[in-house]
Wavefront OBJ file of the C-alpha trace (Angstrom):
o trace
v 50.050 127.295 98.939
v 47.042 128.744 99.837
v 43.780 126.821 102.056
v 41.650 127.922 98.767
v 44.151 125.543 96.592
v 44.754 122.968 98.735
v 41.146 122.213 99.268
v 40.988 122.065 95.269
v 43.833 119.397 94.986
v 42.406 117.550 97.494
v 38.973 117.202 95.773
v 40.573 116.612 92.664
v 42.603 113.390 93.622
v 39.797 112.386 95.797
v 37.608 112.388 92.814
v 40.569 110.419 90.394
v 40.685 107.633 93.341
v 38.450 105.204 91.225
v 41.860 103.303 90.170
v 42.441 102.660 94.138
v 40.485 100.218 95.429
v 37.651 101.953 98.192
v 33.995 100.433 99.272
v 31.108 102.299 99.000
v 27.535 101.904 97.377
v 27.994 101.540 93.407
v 24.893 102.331 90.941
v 24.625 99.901 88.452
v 21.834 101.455 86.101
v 23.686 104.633 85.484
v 25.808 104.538 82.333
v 28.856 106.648 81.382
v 28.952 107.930 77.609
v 31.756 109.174 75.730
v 31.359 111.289 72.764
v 27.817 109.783 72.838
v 28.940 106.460 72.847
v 28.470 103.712 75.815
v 31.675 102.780 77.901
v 31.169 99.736 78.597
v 32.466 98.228 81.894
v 32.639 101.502 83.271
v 31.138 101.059 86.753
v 29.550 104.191 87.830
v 30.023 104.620 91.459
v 28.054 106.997 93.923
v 28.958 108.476 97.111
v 28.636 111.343 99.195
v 25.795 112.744 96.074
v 29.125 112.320 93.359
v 29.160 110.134 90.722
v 32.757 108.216 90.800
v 34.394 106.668 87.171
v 37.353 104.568 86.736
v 39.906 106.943 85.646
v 41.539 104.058 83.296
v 38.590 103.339 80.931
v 37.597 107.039 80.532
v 41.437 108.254 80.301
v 42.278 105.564 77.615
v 38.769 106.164 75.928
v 40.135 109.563 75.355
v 42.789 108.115 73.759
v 45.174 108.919 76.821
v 47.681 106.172 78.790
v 46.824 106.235 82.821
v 49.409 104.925 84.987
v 48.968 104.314 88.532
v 52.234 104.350 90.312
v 50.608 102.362 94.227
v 53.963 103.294 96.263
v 53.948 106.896 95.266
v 50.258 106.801 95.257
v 50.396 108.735 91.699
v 47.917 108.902 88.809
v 49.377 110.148 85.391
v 47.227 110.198 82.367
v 48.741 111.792 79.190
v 49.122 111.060 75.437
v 50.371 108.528 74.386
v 52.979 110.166 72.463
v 54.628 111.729 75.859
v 52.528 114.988 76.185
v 49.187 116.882 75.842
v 46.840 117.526 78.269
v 43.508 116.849 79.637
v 40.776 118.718 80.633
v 38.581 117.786 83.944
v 36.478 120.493 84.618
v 38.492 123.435 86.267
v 41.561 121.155 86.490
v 43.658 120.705 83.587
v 46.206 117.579 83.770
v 49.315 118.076 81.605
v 52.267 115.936 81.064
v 55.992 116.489 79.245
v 58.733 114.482 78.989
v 62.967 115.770 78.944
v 65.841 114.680 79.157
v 68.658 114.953 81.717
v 71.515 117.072 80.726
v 69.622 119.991 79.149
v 69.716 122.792 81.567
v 66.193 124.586 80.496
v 62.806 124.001 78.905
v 60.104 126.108 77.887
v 56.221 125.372 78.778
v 53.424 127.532 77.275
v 49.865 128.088 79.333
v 47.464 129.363 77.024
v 49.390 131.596 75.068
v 47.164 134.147 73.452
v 44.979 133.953 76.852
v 43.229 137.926 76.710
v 41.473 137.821 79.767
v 42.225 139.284 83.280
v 43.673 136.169 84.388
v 47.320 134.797 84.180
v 49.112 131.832 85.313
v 51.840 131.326 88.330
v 53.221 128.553 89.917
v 52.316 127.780 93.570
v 53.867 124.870 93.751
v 56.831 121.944 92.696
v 57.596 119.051 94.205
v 60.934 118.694 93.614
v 63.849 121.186 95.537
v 66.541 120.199 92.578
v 64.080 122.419 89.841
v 63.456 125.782 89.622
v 60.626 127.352 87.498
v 60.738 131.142 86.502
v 57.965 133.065 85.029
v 58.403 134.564 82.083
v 54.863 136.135 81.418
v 54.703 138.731 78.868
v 52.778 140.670 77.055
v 53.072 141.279 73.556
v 50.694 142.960 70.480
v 49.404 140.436 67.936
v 46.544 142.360 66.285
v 44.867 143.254 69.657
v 46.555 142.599 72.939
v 47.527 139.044 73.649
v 49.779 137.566 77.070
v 51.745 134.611 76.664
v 52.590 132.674 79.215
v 55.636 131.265 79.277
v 57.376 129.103 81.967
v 61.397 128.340 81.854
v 61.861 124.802 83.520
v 65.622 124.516 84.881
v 66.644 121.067 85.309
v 69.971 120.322 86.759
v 72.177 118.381 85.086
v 72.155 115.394 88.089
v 68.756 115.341 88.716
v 68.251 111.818 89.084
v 65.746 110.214 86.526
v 61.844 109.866 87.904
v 59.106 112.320 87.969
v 58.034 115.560 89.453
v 54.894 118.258 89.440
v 54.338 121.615 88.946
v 51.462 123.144 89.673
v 50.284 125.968 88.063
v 46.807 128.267 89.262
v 45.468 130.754 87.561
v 45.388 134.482 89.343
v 43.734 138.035 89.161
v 46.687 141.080 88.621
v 45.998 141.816 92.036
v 47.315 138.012 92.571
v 43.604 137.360 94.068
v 42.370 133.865 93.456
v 38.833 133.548 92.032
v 36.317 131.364 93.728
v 36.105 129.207 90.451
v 39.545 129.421 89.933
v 41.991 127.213 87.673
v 44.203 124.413 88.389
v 47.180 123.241 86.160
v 48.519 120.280 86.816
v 51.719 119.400 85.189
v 53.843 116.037 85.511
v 56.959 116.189 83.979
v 59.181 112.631 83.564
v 62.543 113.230 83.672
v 64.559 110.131 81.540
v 68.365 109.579 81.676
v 69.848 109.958 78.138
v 71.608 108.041 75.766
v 75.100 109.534 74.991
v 75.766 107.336 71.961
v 78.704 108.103 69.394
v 79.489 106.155 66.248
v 82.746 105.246 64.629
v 83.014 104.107 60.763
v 86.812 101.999 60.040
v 86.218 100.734 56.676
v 88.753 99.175 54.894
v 89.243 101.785 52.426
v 87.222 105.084 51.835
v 83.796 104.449 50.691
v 80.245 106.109 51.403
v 78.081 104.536 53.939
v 74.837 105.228 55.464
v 73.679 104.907 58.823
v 69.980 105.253 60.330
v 68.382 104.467 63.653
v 65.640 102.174 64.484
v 65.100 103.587 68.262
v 62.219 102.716 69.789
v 61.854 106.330 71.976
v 62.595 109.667 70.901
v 66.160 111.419 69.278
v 67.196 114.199 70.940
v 70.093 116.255 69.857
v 71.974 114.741 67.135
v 75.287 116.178 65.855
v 75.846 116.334 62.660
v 71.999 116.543 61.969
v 70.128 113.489 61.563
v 67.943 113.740 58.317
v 66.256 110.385 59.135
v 69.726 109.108 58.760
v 73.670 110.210 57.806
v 75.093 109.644 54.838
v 78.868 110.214 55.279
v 82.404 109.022 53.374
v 84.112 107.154 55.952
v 87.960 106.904 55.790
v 90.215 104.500 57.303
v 91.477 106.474 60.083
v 87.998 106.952 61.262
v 87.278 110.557 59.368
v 83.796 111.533 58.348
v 82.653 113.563 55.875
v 79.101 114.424 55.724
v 76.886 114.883 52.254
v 74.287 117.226 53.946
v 77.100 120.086 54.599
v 80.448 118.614 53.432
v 82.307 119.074 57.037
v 84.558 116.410 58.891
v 83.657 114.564 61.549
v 84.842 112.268 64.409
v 82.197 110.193 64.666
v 78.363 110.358 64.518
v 76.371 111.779 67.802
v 73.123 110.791 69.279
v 71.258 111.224 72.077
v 67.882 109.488 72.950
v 65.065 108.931 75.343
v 63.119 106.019 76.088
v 60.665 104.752 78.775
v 60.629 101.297 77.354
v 63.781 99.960 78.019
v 64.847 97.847 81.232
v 68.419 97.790 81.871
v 69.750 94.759 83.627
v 71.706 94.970 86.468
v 72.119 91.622 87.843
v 75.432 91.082 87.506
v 78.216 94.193 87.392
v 80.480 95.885 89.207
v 80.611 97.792 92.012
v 83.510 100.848 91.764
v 84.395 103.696 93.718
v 84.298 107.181 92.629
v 87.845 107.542 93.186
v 88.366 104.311 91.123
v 86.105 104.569 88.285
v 88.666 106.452 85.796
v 90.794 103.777 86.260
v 88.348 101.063 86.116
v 86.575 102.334 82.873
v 90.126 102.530 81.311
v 90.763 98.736 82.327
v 87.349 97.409 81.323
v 86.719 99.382 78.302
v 90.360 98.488 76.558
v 88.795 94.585 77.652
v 86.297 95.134 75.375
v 88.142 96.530 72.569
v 88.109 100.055 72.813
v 91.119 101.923 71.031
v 92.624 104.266 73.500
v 91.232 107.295 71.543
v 87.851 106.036 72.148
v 87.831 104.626 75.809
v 89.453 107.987 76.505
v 86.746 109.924 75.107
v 83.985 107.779 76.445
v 86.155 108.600 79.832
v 86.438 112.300 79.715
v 82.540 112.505 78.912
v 81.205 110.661 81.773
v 84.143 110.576 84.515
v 82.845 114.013 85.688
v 79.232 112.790 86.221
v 80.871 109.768 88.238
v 84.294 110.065 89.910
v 82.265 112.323 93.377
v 80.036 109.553 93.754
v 81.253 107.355 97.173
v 80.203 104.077 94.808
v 78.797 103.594 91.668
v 76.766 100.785 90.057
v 78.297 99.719 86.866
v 77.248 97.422 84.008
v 77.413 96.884 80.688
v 74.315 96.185 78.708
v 73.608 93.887 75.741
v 70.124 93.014 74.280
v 68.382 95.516 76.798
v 70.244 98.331 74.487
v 70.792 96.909 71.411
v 67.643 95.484 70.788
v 65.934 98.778 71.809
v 68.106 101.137 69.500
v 69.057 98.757 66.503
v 71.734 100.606 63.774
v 70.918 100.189 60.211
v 73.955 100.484 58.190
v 74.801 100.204 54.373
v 77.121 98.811 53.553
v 76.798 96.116 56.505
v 79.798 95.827 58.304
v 82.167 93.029 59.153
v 82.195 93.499 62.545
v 80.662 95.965 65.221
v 80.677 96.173 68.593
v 78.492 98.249 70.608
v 79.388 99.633 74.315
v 76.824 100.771 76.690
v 77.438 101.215 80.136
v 74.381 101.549 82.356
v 75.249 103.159 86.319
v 73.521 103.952 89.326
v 75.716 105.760 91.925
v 75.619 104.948 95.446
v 76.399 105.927 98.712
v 77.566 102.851 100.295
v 79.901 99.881 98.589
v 77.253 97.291 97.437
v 77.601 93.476 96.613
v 77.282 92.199 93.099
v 78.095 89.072 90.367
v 80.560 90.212 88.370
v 79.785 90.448 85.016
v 82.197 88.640 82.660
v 83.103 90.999 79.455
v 83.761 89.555 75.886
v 86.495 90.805 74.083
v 85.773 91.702 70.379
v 88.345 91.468 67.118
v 87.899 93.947 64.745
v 87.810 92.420 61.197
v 86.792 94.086 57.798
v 84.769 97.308 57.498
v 84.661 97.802 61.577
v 81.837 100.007 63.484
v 82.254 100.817 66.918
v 79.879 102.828 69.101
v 79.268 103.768 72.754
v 77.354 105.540 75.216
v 75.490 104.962 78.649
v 73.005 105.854 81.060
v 72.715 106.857 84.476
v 69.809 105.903 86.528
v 68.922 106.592 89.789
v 69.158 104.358 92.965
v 65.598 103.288 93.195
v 65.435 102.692 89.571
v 65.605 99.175 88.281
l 1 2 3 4 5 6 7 8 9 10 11 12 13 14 15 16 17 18 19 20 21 22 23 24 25 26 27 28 29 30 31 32 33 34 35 36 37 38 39 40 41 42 43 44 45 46 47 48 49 50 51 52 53 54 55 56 57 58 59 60 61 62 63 64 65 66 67 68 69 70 71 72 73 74 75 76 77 78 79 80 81 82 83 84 85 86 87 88 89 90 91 92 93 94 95 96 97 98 99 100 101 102 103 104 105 106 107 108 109 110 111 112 113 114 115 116 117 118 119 120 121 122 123 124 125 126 127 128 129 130 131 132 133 134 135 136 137 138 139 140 141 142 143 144 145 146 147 148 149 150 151 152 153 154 155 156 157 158 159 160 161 162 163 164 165 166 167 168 169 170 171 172 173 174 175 176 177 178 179 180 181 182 183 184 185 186 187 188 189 190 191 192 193 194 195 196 197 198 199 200 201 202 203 204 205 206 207 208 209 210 211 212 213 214 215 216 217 218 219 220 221 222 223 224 225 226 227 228 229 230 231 232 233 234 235 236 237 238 239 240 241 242 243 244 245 246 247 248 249 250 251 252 253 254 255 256 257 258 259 260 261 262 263 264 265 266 267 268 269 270 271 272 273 274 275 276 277 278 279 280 281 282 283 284 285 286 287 288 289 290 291 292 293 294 295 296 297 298 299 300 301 302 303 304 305 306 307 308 309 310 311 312 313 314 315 316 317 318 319 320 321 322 323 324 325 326 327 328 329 330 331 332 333 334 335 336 337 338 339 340 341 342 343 344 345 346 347 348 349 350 351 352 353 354 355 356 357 358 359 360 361 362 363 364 365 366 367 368 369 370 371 372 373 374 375 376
């Protein structure tokens, strides 16, 4: 990274730092508008000849969310809905949200952009992700360039946050003196492999919607704000939108709102954990056909690890992705396994499981998570 840019980045966190507490002289008869409006309890501060504004109360006047992240030292301000940007004079602060387990994402600069300038990245924090540059141009009319950035995200990139930075460069790769700064954070979220089994008691249609607080991902069949299948007894779908069979229903999801509780669980070895997920999962009243699949989907992910984490999760899930289902069942039970793999053998309560009897018109689902080490 170049002096140029570094001198930038340094006098743009310098001037977010209001959220950090500092001393200096503070100017109480100047008064910040937004939009022409008066912010109130916005505290102008002055030092060094710059005027100073909490980055909270302007950010969430804008109708953006600021978090301030004091071990990491981090500022993030973004929409509220996950992404979107915001503008601070030659510094633009962007923010995007995926999900672990798809391998690449796209991110637009400017598309359309016709001047002598284009994007590249100087700089991401994070070794595990690689970002190419796909810059093109294409006719539309009258020359246009579209930027175009492929994010590659490995598959165990533990969940958390990175940056890339983006600056804006001449075709001779020059920077200009009042060049452009793109900052974009990126939070990476573990996701929800759910999958849903129907047993009624004979064949009969059903519906079956999600109330998730977070975002769907892919779904599989396609979720048109819900499935409506026929369930058979033996488990076999068939789906109204496009008449095909089915195994079971498919979901995955993100969400930043949910705390998983790991207070009491288990503490497995890599080598162990087929055998241990076969043992606990049949416990809980798994058929064989599904604790096998639920194996064969997320041994691979867990079985290198020296140790891994292990519990099962009750209101923290189920109260965060609630099923709607019509008919209403007899009985359902829902399996989530939430995991954080480690390097060393760690001490834990063990968590006592429930067994569950299957009665009536049955539903059965599971998935998990994986989290990283220093997540809680």
């Amino acid at each position: 990274m170049n002096s140029k840019l570094i001198k930038r980045l340094v006098a743009m966190f310098i001037a977010i730092c209001a959220l950090i507490p500092c001393t200096t002289a503070r100017a109480g008869d100047i008064t910040l508008f937004v939009d022409g409006e008066p912010l109130e309890d916005a505290e102008v501060i002055i030092k060094d000849d710059r005027a100073y504004v909490p980055v909270r109360l302007l950010g969430e006047a804008l109708g953006k969310k600021v978090t301030y992240n004091g071990a990491l030292r981090r500022i993030d301000m973004f929409d509220e809905d996950g992404g979107g940007e915001l503008r601070m004079g030659n510094v633009t602060l962007g923010h995007m949200n995926i999900q672990i387990g798809y391998p690449y994402y796209s991110y637009f600069l400017n598309e359309g952009y016709d001047d002598i300038y284009k994007w590249r990245v100087a700089y991401v924090s994070s070794p595990l992700v690689t970002v190419d540059d796909r810059y093109s141009e294409k006719e539309s009319g009258a020359e246009t360039r579209a930027h175009e950035f492929l994010i590659g995200i490995p598959r165990d990139i533990p969940k958390g946050n990175f940056t890339v930075l983006f600056e804006r460069v001449a075709d001779d790769g020059s920077v200009p003196e009042s060049g452009e700064i793109y900052v974009l954070s990126v939070s990476v979220g573990s996701p929800a492999k759910p999958v849903i089994y129907l047993y009624p008691e004979n064949e009969m249609d059903v519906t079956v919607a999600i109330d998730y607080n977070g975002e769907l991902g892919v779904t599989y069949p396609e979720y048109y704000n819900g499935w409506s299948v026929t369930a058979r007894p033996d488990g076999t779908l068939i789906n109204h939108a496009d008449g095909l069979e089915y195994s079971y229903l498919f979901w995955e999801g993100r969400s930043d709102s949910v705390a998983y509780d790991f207070s009491k669980g288990f503490a497995v070895s890599g080598a162990d954990t087929a055998a241990f997920l076969r043992d606990k999962l049949a416990s809980l009243g798994l058929t064989p056909r599904e604790y096998n699949e639920f194996i064969v989907y997320w041994l691979p992910q867990m079985q290198n690890n020296p140790y891994n984490l292990i519990t099962f999760q009750q209101e923290a899930y189920t109260g965060n992705a609630k099923l709607i289902i019509t008919p209403e069942p007899d009985s359902m039970l829902r399996v989530f396994m939430a995991y954080k793999p480690l390097d060393a053998y760690t001490a834990i309560e063990p968590q006592e499981l429930e067994p569950f009897e299957r009665t009536g018109f049955t539903v059965v689902e599971w998935g998990g998570a994986r989290l990283s080490a220093a997540n809680e």
